[in-house]
ROVEX-363805 format. One record per residue (C-alpha): x, y, z. Coordinates in steps of 0.25 Angstrom, whole numbers, plus 5000, padded with zeros to 4 digits. Example, Ala and Ser with C-alpha at 12.3 -4.5 7.8 and 13.67 -1.06 7.14 Angstrom:
2
504949825031
505549965029
***
This chain:
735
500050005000
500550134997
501150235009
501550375009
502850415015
502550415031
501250285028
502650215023
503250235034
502750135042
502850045030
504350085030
504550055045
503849935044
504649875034
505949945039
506149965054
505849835056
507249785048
508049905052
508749905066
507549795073
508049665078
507549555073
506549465081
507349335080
508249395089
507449405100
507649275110
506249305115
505649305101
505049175097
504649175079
503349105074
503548985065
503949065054
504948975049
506449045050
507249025039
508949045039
509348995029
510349085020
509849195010
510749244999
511449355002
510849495000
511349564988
510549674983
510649664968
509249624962
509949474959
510249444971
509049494980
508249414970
509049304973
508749334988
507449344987
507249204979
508049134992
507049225001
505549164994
506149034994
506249045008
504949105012
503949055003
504148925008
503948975024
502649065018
501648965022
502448935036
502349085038
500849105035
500048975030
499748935016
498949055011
500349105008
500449044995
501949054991
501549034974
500949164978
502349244983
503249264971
504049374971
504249474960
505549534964
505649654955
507149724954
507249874958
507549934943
506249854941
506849784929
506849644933
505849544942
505949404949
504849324952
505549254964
504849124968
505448994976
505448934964
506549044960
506749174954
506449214939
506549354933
505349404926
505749444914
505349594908
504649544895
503849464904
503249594912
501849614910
501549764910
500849744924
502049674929
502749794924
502049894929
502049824943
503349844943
503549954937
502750004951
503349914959
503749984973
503649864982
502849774978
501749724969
501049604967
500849544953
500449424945
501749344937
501149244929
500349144938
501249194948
500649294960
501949394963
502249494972
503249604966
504449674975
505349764971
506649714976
507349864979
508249874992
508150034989
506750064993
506950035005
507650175006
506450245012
506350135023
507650165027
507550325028
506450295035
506950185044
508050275047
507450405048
506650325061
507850285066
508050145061
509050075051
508750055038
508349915033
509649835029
509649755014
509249615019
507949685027
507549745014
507649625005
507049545017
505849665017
505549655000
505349495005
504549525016
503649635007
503649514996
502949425006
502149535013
501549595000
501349444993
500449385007
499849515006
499249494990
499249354990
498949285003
498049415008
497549484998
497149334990
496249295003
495149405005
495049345021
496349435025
495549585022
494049535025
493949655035
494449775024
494049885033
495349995030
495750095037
496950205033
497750255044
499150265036
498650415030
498150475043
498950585050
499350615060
499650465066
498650425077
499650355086
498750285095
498250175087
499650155083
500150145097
499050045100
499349965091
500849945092
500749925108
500149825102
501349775094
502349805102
501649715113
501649595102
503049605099
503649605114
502549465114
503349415102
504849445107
504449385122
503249275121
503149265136
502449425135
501649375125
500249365134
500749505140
501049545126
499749515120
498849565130
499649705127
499549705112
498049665114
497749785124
498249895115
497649825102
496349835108
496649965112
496950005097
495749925092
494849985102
495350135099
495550145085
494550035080
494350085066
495850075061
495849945070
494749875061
495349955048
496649895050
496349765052
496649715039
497749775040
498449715050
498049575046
498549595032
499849655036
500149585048
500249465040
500749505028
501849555036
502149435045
502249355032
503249435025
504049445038
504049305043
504549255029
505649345026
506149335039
506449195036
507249225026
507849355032
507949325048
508449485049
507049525044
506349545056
505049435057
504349545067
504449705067
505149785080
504649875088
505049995081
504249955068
502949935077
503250085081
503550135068
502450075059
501350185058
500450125048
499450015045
500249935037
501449955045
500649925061
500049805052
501449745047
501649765063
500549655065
501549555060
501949515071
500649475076
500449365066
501949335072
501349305086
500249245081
500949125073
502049125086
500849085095
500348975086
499149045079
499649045066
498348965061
497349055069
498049195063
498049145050
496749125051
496249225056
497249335050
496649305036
495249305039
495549455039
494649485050
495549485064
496849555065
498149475069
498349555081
496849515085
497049365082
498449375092
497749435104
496149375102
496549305114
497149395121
496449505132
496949645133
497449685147
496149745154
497049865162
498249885152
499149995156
499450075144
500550135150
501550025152
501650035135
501950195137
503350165131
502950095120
501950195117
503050305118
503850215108
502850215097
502350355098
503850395096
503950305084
502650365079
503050505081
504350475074
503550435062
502350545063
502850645073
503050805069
504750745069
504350625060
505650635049
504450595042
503650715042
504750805041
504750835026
503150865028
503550975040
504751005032
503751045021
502751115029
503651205036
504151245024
502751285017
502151335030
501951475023
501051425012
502251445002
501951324994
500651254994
500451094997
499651014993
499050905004
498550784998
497750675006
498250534998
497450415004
497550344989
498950404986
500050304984
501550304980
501550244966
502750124965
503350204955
503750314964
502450394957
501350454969
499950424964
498750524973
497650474970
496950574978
497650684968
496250664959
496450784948
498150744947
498850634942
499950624953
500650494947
501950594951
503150524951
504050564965
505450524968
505450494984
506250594992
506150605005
504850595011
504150634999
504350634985
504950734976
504050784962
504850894953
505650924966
504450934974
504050864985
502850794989
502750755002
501950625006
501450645021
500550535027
499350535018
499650655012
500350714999
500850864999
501150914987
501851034984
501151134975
502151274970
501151374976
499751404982
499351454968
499151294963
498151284973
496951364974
495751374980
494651434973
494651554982
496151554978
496551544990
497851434992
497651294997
498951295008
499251145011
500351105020
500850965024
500350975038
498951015035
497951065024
497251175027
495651145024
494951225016
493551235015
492851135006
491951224997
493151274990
494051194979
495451224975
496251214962
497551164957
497951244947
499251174945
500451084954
501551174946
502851114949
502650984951
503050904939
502450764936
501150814943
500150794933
498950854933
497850804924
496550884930
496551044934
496151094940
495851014953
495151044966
495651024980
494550944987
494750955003
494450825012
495050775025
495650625029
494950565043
496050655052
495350775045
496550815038
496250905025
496850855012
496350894998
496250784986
496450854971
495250844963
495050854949
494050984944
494350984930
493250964919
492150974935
491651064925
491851014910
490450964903
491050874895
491650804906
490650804918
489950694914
491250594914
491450674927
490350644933
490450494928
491850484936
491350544947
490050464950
491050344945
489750294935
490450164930
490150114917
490250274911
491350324901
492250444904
493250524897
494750534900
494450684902
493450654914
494350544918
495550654921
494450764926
493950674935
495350644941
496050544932
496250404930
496750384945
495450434951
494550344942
495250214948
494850154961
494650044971
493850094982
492850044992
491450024987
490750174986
489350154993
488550184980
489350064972
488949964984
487650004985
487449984968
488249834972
487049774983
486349644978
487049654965
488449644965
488549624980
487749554990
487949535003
488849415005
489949355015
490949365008
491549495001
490949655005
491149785004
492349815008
492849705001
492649774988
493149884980
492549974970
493450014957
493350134949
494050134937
493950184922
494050094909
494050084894
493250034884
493549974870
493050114865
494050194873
493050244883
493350264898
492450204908
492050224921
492150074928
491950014943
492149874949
491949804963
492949724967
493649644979
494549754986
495849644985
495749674970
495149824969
496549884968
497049784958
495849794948
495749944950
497249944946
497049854933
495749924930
496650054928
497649984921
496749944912
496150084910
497550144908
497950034896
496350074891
495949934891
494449924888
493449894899
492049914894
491249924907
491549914921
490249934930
489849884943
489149734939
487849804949
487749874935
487249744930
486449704943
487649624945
487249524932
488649464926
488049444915
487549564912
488649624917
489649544908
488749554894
489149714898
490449684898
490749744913
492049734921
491749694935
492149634947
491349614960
490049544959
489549454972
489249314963
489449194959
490149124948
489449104937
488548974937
489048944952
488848984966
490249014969
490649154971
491449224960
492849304962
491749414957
490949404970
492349454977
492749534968
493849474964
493649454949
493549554940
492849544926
493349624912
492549644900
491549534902
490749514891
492149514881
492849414892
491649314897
491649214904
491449044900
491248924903
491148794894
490148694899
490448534898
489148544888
490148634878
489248754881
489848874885
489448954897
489749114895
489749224902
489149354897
488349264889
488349374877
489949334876
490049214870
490749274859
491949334867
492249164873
493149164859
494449234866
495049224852
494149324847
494749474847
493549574853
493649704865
493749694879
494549544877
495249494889
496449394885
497949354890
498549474882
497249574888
497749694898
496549644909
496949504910
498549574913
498249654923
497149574930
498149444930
499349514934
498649574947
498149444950
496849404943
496749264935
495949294923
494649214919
495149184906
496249104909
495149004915
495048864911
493748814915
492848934910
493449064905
493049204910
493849314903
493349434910
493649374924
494949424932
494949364947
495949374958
496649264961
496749204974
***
């Protein structure tokens, strides 16, 4: 998930402090390990040319994949973890297996495997073949910033082995999330979210709470005869936290059983291969994570205790049914003390306020380039623009896409410098939640009354609601390209009540020519063509691709038709997608699709792919369009995915009625079946003709077919390639 530069912090601590200048558990007499099997025996030596590390890390998976099912149980498929190991230049790939390493030759990249490395940061996750992957960059370099951070808080930085050993560990990590995870929809049955990472200023209590709680876990890991003391601590302060802040207690839950696993896995493996990569975090990593990812990794070491007190089965179990938390299956048992005194934690509290302050407080080296900056444009010599970025993320290609920014294309490609990134010599600083951009003067941004909009880092001041504001131009920042003006400033405020202001786009409000397409994207009436002027009025491509929670009017048009009530998939366990297409005559549609939220992002980013290369879609509605007929629905030739059914001609449930299946161009790309009586079954029934696949006619999906690429390479199995019926429209996920 993406992070600005102080939400990536605690991702940086996470994975750095705990390498740099911590002892190793296995060096603690009192400390007794799980059954994680503890393998010796000699690695290669560490060289950092691509060659060898390559070598290294083939000697590394035939190690762990064999200890995978030992570490977690057989859910962890090890045909599923085969590593992509991508050079830094980006101009040459492994696929490293047990079986050995073989290079994936250029002439063999797909454009999406291209393009995924082309982006590649970190990692990504891709199809080779018949063979599910997950890509890493193999570059000791970017962990730069993790040692300017680590020793800006006073830590060393990692050494070579721990980052080797940390690429492994994010391999394993990031693979049992997609692919043990992600493939069983049993892990995120309770998806109620909650977003802590953008508020400011930090809330330290629930932060305290909660690592009171871990710190009393890991003194019950490195002396067991505490344990019951130990225990009954952890569970005082984490019903404390529960009790207090119950809201982010409940939206984190999923959180913290994904993570917490995720992250014991990654851990418990390498360190078999790499005994110097810690299996548990210190103490000064539980103070210094600040976010929910980096508090959840912290949860590691529940499942730790969990499986050193023989209840590996139980946690499994009850881990993936998604629904209790691994600190909560740890202490179920267990009975708060009734007259706690808080006081006799008064030092640890003292200990993580400091570490929080340290990160967050007005001397944070942190925040000093944002104080640096506001001291200097105190006068209101240069005006600054504050931006609220919820959606905003840092592109893999070092680019900064703000998706918020909804009359701009700000694809702006930044060279990381310092704490912010450098554009044409000007800075823009990411703070938290918050992009400030430097604008030359007050006269590029105006109110109508023509008085100038001031913003500072440190506060925006709020202006009345009935008036709007105009950017003439962003003179001076070059690669800034603006496709709409003018735009208005539209005012709002975050759950703190912070102000911030979202550029809209105003032009063509007023054109004739364009308000009915307007108003088409506006209201979002799918099935309706548009023009590319009304696309880039509007806000542009960006804003006109989504996957977001159901609106209220699109559920309340899905009752008794698309959905029904049912046990088994709600809500919240869909997404709606916006997104715009093509036809075969060059028009541009408006389209929408309901589909399962473990897919949402992945279609809605093959569905603008497609829109980009203009291949033609001819309809893409709501099936409730239809009444929910397929049928009628297919005869139409819609594109759809969700619909609570059965297969055709049996009462089993389709991958439809989970929205995991998505349907392309039906009535060109129907469906078949040949019965033992030589009749053939087909459906739409009006497209018998298009059962000859030799024929040549539009909307034809086929081996050589843009769909059936990106659909198969983001892991979808296509109907076609079906032996005991054929169903050409049909991509589902495989599980």
């Amino acid at each position: 998930m993406s992070k600005n530069i102080l939400g990536m912090l605690a991702v940086v601590l996470t994975f750095g402090v705990m390498l740099a200048g911590c002892k190793s558990d296995d060096n603690s007499e009192k400390t007794k390990e799980p059954s994680t099997p503890q393998e010796t025996t000699d690695m290669p030596a560490l060289k950092l040319d691509f060659e060898s590390l390559a070598d290294w890390y083939l000697a590394a998976v035939k190690k762990c994949h064999p200890q995978m099912q030992k570490v977690w149980d057989s859910s962890a498929n090890p045909a599923d973890f085969n590593l992509l190991l991508v050079k830094e230049t980006k101009d040459k790939v492994y696929l490293i297996t047990p079986e050995g390493k073989q290079e994936v030759k250029q002439s063999e990249w797909t454009d999406g495997f291209r393009t995924a490395i082309e982006n590649l940061d970190a990692f990504h996750h891709i199809r080779l073949g018949d063979k599910r992957c997950t890509m890493i960059l193999c570059s000791i370099q970017r962990f730069e910033k993790m040692d300017q951070a680590l020793v800006m808080m006073g830590h060393k930085p990692m050494s070579d082995l721990e980052k080797v050993g940390e690429n492994l560990a994010l391999f394993y990590h990031e693979a049992f999330h997609q692919y043990v995870q992600d493939g069983d929809s049993r892990w995120t049955s309770d998806k109620t979210a909650y977003n802590r990472d953008n508020s400011y200023p930090i809330v330290y209590e629930p932060r305290i709470y909660r690592k009171l709680a871990l710190f009393a876990l890991k003194k019950a890991w490195e002396d067991p005869s505490q344990k019951a003391a130990q225990y009954a601590r952890a569970k005082y302060w984490t019903q404390k936290y529960e009790s207090a802040y119950a809201e982010e207690a409940q939206g984190i839950k999923s959180t913290d059983i994904t993570e917490s696993t995720a992250e014991y896995f990654g851990r418990a493996l390498v360190h078999s291969v790499v005994p110097q990569y810690p299996q548990l975090h210190d103490i000064d990593t539980i103070n210094l994570s600040s976010d929910l990812d980096g508090e959840s990794y912290m949860m590691a070491i529940v499942i730790n205790l969990l499986f050193r007190d023989g209840r590996q089965a139980e946690a499994i179990s009850t881990i993936t049914s998604g629904k209790v938390t691994p600190i909560n299956i740890l202490l179920k048992d267990v009975a708060a003390p009734a007259n706690y005194d808080e006081s006799q934690d008064a030092a640890d509290m003292a200990t993580i306020r400091a570490a929080m302050d340290k990160t967050f407080g007005p001397e944070s080296p942190f925040l000093q380039p944002v104080a640096q900056l506001t001291a200097q444009h105190r006068g209101g010599e240069n005006v600054y623009l504050v931006v609220k970025f919820n959606d905003g993320y840092i592109g893999n290609d070092g680019s900064f896409t703000l998706s918020e920014f909804k009359g701009l294309s700000c694809d702006i490609n930044m060279q990381t410098v310092g704490d912010g990134y450098e554009l044409s010599g000007i800075t823009i600083l990411e703070w938290r939640s918050y992009l400030i951009i430097p604008i030359q003067t007050a006269d590029n941004l105006t109110l109508t009354n023509e008085k100038p909009v001031t913003a500072y880092p440190s506060k925006v001041y709020e202006i009345t609601c009935d008036l709007t504001a105009t950017l003439t131009a962003v003179s001076g920042v070059e690669g800034l390209t603006v496709t709409a003006l003018p735009a208005k400033v539209e005012r709002g405020k975050d759950k703190l009540g912070n102000i911030y202001f979202v550029l809209t786009d105003s032009t063509g409000q007023d054109d004739p020519e364009l308000a009915p397409s307007l108003a088409t994207l506006q209201e979002w009436q799918a099935g309706s063509t548009v023009t590319e002027e009304a696309v880039v009025a509007f806000g542009g491509v960006d804003r006109c691709f989504a996957a977001e929670p159901i609106p209220d009017n699109v559920w309340e048009r899905m009752q008794g038709k698309t959905y029904k009530e049912n046990p088994h998939i709600g809500r919240d366990d869909l997404r709606h997608i916006r997104a715009l297409h093509w036809d075969y005559d060059s028009q541009i549609h408006v389209g929408e699709m309901i589909c399962n939220q473990l897919i949402a992002d992945r279609v809605a980013n093959i569905l603008r792919q497609l829109y980009d290369a203009q291949y033609p879609i001819q309809l893409m509605v709501l099936p409730d369009e239809f009444d929910a007929d397929d049928e009628m629905q297919m005869r139409a030739n819609n594109s759809s995915c969700f619909c609570y059914r059965a297969i055709a001609g049996t009462t089993k449930l389709s991958k439809h009625a989970r929205g995991l299946a998505v349907d392309i161009n039906t009535l060109y790309n129907p469906y078949y079946k040949d019965r033992e009586d030589g009749t053939r079954y087909v459906q739409p029934a009006t497209a018998v003709e298009y059962c000859d696949r030799t024929l040549t006619f539009p909307y034809k999906i086929d081996h050589d077919d843009l769909c059936f690429k990106l659909f198969t390479e983001a892991g979808f199995e296509w109907g076609g390639d079906w032996t005991s019926c054929k169903d050409f429209q049909h991509f589902e996920l495989i599980e």
